[in-house]
DSSP file (Angstrom, degrees, kcal/mol; ACC not computed):
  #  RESIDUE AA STRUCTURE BP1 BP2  ACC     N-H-->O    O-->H-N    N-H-->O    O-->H-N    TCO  KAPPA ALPHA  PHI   PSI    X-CA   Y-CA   Z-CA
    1    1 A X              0   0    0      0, 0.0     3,-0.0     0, 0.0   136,-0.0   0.000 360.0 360.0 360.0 142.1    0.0    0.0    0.0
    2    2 A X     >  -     0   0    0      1,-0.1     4,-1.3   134,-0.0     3,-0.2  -0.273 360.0-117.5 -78.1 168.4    1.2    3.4   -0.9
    3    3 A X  H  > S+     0   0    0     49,-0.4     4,-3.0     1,-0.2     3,-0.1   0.935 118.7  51.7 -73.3 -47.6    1.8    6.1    2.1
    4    4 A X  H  > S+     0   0    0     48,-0.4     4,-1.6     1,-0.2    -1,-0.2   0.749 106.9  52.6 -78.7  -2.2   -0.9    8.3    0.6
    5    5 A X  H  > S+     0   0    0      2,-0.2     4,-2.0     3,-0.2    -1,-0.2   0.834 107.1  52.2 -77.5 -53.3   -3.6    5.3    0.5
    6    6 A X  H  X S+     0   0    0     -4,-1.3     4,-2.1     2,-0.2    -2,-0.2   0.926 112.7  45.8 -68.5 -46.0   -3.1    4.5    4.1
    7    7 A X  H  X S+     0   0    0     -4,-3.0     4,-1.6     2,-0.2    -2,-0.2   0.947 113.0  44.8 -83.6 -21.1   -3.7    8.3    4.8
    8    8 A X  H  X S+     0   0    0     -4,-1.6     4,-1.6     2,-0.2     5,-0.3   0.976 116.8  52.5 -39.7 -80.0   -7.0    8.7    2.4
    9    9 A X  H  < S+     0   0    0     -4,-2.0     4,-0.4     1,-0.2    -2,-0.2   0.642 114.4  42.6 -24.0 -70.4   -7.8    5.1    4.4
   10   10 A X  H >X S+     0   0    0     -4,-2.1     3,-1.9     2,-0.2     4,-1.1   0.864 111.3  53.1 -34.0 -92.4   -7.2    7.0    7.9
   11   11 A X  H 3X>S+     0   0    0     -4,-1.6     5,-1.3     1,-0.3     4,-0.5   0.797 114.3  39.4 -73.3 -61.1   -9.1   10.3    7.0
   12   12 A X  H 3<5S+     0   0    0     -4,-1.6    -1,-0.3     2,-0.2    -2,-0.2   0.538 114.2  57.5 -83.1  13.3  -12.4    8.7    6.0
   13   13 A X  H <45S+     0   0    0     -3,-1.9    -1,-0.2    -4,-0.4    -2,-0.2   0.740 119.0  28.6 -84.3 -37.2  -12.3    6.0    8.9
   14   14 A X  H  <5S-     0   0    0     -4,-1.1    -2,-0.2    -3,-0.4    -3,-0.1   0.199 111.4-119.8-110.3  31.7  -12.1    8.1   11.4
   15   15 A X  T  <5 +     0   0    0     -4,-0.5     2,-0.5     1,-0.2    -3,-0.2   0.708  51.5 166.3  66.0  26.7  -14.3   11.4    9.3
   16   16 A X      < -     0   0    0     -5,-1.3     2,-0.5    -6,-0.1    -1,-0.2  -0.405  25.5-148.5 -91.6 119.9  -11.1   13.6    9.7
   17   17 A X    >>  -     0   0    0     -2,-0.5     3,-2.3     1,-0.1     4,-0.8  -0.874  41.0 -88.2 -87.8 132.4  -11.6   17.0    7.2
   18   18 A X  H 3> S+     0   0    0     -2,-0.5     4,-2.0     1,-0.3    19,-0.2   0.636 122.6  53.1 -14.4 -30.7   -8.4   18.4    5.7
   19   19 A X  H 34 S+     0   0    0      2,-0.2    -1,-0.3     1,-0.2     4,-0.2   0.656 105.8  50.7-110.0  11.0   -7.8   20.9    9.0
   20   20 A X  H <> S+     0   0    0     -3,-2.3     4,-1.0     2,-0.1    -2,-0.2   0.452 108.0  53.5 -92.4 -20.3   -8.0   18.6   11.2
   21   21 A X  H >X S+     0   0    0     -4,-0.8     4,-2.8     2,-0.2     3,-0.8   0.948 110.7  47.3 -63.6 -52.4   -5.5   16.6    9.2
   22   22 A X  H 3X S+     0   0    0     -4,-2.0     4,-1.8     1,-0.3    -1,-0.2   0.891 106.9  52.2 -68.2 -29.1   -3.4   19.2    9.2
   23   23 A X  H 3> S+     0   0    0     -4,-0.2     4,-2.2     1,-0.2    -1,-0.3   0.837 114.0  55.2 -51.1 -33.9   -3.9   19.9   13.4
   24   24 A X  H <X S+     0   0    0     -4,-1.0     4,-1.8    -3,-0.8    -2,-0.2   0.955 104.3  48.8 -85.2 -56.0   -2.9   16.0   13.2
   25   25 A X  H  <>S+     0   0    0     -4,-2.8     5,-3.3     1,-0.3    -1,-0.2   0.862 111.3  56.7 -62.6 -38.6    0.3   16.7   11.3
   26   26 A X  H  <5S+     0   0    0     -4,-1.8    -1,-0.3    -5,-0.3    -2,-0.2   0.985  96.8  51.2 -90.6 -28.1    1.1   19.2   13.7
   27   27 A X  H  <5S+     0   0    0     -4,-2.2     2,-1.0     1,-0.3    -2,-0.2   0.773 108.4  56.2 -40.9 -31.8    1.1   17.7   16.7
   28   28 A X  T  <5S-     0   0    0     -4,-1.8    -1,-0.3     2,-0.2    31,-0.1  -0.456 128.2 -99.1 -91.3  71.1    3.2   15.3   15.3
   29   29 A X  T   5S+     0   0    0     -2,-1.0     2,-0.4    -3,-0.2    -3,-0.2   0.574  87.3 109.1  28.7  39.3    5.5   18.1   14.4
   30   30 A X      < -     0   0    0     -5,-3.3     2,-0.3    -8,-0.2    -2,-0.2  -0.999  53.1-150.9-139.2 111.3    5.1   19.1   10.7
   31   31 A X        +     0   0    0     -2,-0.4     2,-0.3    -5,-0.1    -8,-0.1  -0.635  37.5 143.8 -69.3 148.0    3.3   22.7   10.2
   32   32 A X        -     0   0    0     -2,-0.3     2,-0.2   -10,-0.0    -6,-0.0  -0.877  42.9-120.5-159.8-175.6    1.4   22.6    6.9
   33   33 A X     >  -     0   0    0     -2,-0.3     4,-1.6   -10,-0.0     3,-0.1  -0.652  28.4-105.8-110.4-172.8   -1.9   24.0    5.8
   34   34 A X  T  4 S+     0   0    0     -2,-0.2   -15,-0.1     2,-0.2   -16,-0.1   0.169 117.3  64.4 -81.6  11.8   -4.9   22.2    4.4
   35   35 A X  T  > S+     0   0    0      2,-0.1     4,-1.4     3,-0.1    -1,-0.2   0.841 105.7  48.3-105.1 -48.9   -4.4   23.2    1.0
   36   36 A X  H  > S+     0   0    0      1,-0.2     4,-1.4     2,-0.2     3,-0.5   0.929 109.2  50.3 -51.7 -66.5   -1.0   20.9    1.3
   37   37 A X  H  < S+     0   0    0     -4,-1.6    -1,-0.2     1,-0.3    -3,-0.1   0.487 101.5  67.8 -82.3  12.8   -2.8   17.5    3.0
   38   38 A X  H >> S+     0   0    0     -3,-0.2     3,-4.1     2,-0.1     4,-1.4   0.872  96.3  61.2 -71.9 -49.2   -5.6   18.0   -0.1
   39   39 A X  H >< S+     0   0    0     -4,-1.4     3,-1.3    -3,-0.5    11,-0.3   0.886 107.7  37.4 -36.0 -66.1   -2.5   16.9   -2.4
   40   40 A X  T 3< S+     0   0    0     -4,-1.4    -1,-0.3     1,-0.3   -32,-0.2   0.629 108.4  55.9 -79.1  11.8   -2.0   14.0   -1.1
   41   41 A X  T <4 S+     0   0    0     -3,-4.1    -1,-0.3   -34,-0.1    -2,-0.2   0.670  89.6  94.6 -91.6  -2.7   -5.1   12.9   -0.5
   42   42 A X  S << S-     0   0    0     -4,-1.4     2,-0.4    -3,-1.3   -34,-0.1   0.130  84.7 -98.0 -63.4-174.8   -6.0   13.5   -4.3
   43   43 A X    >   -     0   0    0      1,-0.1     3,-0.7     6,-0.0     6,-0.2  -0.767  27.3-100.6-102.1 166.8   -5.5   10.2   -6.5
   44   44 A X  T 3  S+     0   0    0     -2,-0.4     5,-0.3     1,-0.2    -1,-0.1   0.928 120.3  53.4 -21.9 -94.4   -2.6    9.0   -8.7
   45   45 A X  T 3  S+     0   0    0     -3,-0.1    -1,-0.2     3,-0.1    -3,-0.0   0.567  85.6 104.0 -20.4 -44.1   -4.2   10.0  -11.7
   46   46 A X    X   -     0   0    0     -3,-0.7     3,-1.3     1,-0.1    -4,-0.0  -0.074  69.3-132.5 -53.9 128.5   -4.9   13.7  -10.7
   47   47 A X  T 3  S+     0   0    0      1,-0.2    -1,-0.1     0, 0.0    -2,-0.0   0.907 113.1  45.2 -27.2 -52.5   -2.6   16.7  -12.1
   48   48 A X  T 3  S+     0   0    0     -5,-0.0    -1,-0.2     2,-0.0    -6,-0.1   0.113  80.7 137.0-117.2  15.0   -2.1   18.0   -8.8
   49   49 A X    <   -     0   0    0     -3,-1.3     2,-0.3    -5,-0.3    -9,-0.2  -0.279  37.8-159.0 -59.7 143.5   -1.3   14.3   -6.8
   50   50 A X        -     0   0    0    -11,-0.3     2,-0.5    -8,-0.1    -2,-0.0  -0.740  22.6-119.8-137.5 151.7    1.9   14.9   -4.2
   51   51 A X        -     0   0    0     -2,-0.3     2,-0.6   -48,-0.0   -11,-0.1  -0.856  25.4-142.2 -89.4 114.3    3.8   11.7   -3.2
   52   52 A X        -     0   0    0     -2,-0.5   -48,-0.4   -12,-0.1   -49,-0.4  -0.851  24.9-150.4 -93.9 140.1    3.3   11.6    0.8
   53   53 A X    >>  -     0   0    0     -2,-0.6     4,-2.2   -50,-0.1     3,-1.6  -0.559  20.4 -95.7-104.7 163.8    6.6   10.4    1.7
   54   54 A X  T >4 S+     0   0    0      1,-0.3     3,-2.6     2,-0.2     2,-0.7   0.848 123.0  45.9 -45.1 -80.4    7.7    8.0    5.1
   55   55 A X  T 3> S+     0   0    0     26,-1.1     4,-0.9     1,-0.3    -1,-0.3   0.363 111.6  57.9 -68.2   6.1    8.8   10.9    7.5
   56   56 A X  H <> S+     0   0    0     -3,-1.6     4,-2.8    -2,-0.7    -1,-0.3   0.766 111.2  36.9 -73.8 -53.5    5.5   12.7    6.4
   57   57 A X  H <X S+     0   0    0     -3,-2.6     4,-0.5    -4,-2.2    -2,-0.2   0.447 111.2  62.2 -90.0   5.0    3.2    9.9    7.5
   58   58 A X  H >> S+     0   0    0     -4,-0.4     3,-1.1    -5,-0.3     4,-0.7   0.950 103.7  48.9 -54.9 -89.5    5.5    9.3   10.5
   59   59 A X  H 3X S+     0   0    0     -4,-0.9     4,-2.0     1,-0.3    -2,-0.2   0.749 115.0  46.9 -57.1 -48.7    4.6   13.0   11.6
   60   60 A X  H 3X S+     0   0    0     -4,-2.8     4,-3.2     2,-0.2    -1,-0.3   0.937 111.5  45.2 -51.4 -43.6    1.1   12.0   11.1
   61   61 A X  H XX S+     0   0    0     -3,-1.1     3,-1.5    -4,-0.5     4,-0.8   0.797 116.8  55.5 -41.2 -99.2    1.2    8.4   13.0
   62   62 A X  H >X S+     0   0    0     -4,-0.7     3,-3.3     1,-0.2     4,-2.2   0.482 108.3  42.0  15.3-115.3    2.9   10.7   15.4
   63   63 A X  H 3X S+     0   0    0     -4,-2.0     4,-4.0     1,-0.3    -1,-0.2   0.584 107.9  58.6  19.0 -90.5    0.1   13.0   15.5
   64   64 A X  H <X S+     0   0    0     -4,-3.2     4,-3.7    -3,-1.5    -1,-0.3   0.809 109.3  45.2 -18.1 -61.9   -2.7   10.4   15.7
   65   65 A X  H << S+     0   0    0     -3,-3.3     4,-0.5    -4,-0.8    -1,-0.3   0.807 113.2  49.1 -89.5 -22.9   -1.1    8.9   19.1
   66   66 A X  H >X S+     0   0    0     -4,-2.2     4,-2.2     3,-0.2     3,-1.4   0.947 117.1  48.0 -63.8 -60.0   -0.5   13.0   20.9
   67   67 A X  H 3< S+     0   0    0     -4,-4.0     3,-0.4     1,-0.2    -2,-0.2   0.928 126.1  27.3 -68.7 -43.8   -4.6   13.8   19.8
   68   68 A X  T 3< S+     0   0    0     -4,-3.7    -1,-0.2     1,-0.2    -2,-0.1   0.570 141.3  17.3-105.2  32.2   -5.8   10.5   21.3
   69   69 A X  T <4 S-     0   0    0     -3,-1.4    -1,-0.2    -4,-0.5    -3,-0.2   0.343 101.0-133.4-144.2  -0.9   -3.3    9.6   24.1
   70   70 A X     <  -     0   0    0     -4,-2.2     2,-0.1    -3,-0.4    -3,-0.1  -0.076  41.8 -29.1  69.7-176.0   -1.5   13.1   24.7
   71   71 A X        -     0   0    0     -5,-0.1     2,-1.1     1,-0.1     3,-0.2  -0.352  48.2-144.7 -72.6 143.4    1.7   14.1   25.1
   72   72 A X  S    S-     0   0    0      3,-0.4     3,-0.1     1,-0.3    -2,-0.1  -0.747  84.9 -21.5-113.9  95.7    4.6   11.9   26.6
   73   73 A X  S    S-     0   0    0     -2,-1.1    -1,-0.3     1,-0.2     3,-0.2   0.942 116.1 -79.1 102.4  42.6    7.4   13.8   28.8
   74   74 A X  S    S+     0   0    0      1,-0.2     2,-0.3    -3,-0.2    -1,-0.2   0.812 103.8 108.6  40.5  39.3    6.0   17.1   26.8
   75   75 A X  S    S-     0   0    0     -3,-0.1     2,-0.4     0, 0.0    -3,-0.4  -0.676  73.2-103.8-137.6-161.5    7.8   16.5   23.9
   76   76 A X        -     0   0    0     -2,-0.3     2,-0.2    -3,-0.2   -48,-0.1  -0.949  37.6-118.4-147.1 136.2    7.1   15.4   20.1
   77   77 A X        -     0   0    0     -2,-0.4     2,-1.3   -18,-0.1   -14,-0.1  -0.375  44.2 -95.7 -58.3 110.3    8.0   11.7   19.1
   78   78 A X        -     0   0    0     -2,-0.2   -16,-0.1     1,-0.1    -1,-0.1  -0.550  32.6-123.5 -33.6  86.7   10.9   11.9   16.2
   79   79 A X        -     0   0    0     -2,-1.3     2,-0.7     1,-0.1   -24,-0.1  -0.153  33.7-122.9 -47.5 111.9    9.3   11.6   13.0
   80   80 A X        -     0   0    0      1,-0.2   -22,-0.1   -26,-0.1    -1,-0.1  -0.613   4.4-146.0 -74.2 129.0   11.3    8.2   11.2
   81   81 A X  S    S+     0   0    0     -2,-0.7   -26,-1.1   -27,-0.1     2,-0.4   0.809  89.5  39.1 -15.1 -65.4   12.8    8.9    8.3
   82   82 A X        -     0   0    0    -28,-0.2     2,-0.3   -27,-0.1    -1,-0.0  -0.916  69.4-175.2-101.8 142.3   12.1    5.3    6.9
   83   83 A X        +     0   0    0     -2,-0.4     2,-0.2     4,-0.0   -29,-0.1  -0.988   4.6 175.7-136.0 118.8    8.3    3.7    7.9
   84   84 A X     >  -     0   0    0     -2,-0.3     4,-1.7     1,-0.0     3,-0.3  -0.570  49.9 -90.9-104.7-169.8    7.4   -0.2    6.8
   85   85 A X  H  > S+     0   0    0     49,-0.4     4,-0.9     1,-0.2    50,-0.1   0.357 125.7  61.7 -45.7 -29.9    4.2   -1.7    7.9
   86   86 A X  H >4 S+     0   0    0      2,-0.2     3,-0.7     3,-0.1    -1,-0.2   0.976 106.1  46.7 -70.6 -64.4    5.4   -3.1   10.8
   87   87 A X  H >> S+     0   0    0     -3,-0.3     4,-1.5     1,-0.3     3,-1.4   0.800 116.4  46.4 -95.8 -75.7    6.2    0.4   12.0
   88   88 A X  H 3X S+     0   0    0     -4,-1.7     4,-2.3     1,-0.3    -1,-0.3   0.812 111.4  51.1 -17.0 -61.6    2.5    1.6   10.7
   89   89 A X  H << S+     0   0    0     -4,-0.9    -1,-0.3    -3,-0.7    -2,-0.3   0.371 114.1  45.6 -79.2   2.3    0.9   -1.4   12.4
   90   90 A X  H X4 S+     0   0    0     -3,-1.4     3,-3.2     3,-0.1     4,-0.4   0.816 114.8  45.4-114.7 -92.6    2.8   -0.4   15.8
   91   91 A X  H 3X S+     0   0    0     -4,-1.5     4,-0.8     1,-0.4     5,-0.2   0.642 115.6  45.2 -37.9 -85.8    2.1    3.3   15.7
   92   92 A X  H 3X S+     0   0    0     -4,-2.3     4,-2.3     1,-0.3     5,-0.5   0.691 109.6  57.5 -39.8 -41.0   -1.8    2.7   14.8
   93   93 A X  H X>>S+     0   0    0     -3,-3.2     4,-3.1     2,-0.2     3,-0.7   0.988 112.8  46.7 -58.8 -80.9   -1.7    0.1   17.6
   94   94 A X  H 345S+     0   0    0     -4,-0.4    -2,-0.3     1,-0.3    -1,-0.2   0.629 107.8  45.5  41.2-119.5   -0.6    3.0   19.6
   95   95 A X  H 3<5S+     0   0    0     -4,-0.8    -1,-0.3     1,-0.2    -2,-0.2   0.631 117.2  47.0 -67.6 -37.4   -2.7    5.6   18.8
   96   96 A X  H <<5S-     0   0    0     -4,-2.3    -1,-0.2    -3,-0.7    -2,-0.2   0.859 101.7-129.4 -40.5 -58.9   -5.9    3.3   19.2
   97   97 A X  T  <5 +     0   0    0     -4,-3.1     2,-0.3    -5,-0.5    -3,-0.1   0.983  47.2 166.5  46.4  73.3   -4.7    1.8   22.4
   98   98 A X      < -     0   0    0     -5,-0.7     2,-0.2    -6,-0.0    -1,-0.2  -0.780  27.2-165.7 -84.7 132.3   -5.2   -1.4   21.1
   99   99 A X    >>  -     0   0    0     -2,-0.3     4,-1.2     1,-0.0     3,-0.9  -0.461  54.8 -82.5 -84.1-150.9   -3.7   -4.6   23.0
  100  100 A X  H >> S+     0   0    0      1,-0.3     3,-1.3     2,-0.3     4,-1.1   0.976 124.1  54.6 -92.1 -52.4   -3.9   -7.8   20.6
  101  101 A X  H 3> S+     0   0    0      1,-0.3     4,-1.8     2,-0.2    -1,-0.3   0.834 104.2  53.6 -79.0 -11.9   -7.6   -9.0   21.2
  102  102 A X  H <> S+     0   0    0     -3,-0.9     4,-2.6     1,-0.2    -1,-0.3   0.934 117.0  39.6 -87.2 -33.2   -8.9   -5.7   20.3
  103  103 A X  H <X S+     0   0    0     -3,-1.3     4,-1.3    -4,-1.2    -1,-0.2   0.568 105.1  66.4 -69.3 -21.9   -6.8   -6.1   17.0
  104  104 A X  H  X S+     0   0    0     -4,-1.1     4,-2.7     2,-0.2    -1,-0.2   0.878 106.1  43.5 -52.0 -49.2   -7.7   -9.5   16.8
  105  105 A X  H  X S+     0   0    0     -4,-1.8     4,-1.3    -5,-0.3    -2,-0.3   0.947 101.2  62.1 -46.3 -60.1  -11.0   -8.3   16.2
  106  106 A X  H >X S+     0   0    0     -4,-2.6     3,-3.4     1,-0.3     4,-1.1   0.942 110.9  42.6 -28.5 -72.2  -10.2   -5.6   14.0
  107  107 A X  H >X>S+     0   0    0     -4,-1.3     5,-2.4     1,-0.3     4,-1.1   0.905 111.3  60.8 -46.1 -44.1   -8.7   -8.6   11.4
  108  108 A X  H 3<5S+     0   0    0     -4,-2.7    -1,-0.3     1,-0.3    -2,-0.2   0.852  95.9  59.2 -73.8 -18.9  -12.1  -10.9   12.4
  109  109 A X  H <<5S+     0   0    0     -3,-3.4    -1,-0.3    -4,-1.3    -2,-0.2   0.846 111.0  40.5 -63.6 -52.6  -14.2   -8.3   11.0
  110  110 A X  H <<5S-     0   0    0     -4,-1.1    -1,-0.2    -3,-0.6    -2,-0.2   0.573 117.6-103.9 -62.6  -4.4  -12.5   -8.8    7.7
  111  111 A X  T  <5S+     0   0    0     -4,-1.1     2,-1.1     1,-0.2    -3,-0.2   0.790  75.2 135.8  97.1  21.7  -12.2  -12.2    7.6
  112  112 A X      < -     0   0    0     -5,-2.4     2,-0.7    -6,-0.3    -1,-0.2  -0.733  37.0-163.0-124.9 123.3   -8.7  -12.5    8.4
  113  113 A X        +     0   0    0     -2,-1.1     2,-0.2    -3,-0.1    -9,-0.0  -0.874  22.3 157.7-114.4 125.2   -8.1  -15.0   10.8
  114  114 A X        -     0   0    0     -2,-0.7    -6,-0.1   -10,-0.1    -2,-0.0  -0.959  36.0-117.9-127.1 137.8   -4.1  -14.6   12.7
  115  115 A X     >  -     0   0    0     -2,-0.2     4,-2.4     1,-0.1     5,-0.0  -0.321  22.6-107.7 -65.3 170.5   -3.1  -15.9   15.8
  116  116 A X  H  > S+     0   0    0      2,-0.2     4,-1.7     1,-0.2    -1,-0.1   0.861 126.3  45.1 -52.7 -36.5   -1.9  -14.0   19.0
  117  117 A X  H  > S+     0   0    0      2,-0.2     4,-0.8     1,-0.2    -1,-0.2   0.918 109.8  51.7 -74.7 -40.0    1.4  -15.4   18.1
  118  118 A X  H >4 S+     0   0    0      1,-0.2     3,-2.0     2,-0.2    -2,-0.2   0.958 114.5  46.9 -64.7 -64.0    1.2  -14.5   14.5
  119  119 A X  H >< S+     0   0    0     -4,-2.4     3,-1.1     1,-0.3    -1,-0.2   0.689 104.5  55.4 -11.6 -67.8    0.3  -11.2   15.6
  120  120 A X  H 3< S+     0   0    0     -4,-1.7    -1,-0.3     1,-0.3    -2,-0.2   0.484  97.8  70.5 -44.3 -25.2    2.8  -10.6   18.0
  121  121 A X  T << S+     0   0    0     -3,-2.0    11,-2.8    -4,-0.8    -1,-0.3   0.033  90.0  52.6 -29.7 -12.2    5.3  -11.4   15.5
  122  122 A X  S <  S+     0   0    0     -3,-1.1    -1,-0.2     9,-0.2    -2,-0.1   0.053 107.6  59.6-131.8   4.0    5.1   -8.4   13.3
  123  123 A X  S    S+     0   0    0     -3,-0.1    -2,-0.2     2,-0.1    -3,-0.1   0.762  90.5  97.5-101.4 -20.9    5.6   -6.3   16.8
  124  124 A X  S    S-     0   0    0      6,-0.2     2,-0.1     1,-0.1    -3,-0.1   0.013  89.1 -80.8 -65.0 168.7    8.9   -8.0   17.5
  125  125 A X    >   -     0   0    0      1,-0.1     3,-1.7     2,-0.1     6,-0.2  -0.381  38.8-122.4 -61.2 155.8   12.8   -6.7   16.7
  126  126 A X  T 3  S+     0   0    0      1,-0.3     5,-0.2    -3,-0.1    -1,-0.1   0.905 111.2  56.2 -63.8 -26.3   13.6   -7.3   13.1
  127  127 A X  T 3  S+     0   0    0      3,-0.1     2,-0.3     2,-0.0    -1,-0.3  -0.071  79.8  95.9 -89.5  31.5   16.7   -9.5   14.7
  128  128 A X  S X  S-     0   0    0     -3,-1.7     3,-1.4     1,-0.1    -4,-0.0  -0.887  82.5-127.5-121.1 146.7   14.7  -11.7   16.7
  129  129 A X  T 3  S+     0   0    0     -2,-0.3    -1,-0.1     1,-0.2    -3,-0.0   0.914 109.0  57.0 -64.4 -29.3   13.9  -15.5   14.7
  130  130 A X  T 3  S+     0   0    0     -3,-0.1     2,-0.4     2,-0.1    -1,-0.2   0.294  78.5 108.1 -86.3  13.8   10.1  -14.8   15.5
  131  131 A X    <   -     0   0    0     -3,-1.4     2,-0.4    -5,-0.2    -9,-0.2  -0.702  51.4-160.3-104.0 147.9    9.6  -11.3   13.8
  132  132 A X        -     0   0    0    -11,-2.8     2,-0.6    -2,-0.4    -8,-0.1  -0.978  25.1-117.3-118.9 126.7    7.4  -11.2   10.4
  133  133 A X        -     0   0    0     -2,-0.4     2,-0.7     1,-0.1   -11,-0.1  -0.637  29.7-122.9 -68.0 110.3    7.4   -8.9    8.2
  134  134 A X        -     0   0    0     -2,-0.6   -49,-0.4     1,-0.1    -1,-0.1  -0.387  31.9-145.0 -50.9  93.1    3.8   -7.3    8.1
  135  135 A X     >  -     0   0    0     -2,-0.7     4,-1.8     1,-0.1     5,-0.2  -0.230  27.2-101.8 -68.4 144.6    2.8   -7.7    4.5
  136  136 A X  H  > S+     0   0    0      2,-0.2     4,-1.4     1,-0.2    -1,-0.1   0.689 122.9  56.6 -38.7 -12.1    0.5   -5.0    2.3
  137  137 A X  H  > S+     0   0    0      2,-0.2     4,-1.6     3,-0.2     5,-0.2   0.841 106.8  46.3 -91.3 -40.3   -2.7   -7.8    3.1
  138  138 A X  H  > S+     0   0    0      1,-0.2     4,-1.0    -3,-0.2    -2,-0.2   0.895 116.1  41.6 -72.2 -26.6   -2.3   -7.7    6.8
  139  139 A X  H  X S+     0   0    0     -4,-1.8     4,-1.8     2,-0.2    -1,-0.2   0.756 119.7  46.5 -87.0 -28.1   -2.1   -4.0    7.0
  140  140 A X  H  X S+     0   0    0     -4,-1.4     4,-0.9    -5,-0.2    -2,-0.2   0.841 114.7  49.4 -49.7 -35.4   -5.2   -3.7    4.1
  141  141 A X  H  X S+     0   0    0     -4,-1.6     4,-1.4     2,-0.2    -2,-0.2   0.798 111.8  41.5 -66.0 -60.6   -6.9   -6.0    5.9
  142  142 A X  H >X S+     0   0    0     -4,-1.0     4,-2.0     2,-0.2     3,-1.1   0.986 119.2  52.2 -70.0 -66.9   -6.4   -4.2    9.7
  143  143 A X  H 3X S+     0   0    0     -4,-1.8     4,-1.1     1,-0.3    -2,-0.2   0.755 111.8  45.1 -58.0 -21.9   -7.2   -0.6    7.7
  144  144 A X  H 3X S+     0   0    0     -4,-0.9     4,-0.9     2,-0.2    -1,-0.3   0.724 112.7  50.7 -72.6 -30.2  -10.4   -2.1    6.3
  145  145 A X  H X< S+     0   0    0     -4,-1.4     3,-2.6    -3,-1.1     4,-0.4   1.000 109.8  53.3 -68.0 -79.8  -11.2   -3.5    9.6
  146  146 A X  H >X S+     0   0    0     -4,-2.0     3,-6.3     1,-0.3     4,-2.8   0.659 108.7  42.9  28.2 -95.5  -10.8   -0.4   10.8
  147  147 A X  H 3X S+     0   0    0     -4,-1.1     4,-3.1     1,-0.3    -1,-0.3   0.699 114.3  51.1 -47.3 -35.6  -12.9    1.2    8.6
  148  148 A X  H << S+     0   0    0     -3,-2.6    -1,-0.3    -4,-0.9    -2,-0.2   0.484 114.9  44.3 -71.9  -8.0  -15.8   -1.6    9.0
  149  149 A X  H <4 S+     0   0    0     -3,-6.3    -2,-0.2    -4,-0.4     3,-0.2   0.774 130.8  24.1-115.3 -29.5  -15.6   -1.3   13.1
  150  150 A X  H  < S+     0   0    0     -4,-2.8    -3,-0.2    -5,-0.2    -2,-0.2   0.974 133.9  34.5 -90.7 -41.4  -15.5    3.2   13.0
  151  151 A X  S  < S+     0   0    0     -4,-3.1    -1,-0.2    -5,-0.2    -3,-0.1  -0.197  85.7 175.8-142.1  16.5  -17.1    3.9    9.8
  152  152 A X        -     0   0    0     -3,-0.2    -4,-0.1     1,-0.1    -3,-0.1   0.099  38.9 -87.9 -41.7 129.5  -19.9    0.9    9.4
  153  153 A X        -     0   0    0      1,-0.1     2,-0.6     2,-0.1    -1,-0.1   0.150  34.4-130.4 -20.6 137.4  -22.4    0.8    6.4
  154  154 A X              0   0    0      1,-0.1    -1,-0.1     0, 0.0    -2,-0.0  -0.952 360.0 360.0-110.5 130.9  -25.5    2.5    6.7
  155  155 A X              0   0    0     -2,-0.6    -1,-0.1     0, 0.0    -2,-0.1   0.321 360.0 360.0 -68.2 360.0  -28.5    0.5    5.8
């Protein structure tokens, strides 16, 4: 999944309008306006499409976990430079303040049935034998859940 897919995914799970994206971006330390977080929300195809890059959706993750968990030790969280899935799926975990059954769930919603272990696995260091690399299906899968558990059909 591309960075800017995951934030489109984000904005209309949780109803978030372009200035509140951008209040999100700053709390995790990136000033912008709203004019900016339209770019990337736009599609591929569009003229005016911006590439959201890792340390950009960092500062959002970031963000996410200051509006719904505050600030830690009064400070802002280092925006990483590089972000995989794993990273994502940690951050989101986070900022939710999930532990594993409530994430189990997420995944049951879709249909995607992981163990606790399997789970836990994708939380580990990259140098431990037990860590898995979080693939684009478990993290579509979790952002769809997501979407299915905030943002449910209306009949």
């Amino acid at each position: 999944m591309s960075n800017n897919d995951i934030l489109r995914t984000l904005r209309y799970t949780f109803h978030f309008h372009d200035h509140k994206m951008a209040e999100i971006f700053a709390l995790g330390g990136k000033e912008l306006y709203a004019e900016e977080v339209s770019l990337w929300l736009k599609k591929e195809d569009d003229p005016d499409f911006k590439k959201l890059y890792d340390k950009d959706l960092a500062h959002f993750l970031n963000g996410l976990i200051i509006l719904n968990r505050g600030k830690k030790d009064d400070q802002i969280a280092e925006a990483e430079k590089s972000l995989n899935n794993n990273g994502i799926l940690r951050k989101l975990k986070i900022a939710l303040n999930f532990k594993d059954e409530d994430m189990l769930e997420i995944f049951a919603l879709r249909g995607f049935r992981l163990s606790k272990h399997e789970l836990s696995a994708f939380f580990r260091n990259p140098s431990q034998a037990q860590y898995r690399e979080c693939k684009d299906q478990v993290l579509r899968n979790f952002l769809m859940g997501l979407q299915m558990k905030y943002r449910p059909k209306e009949d």
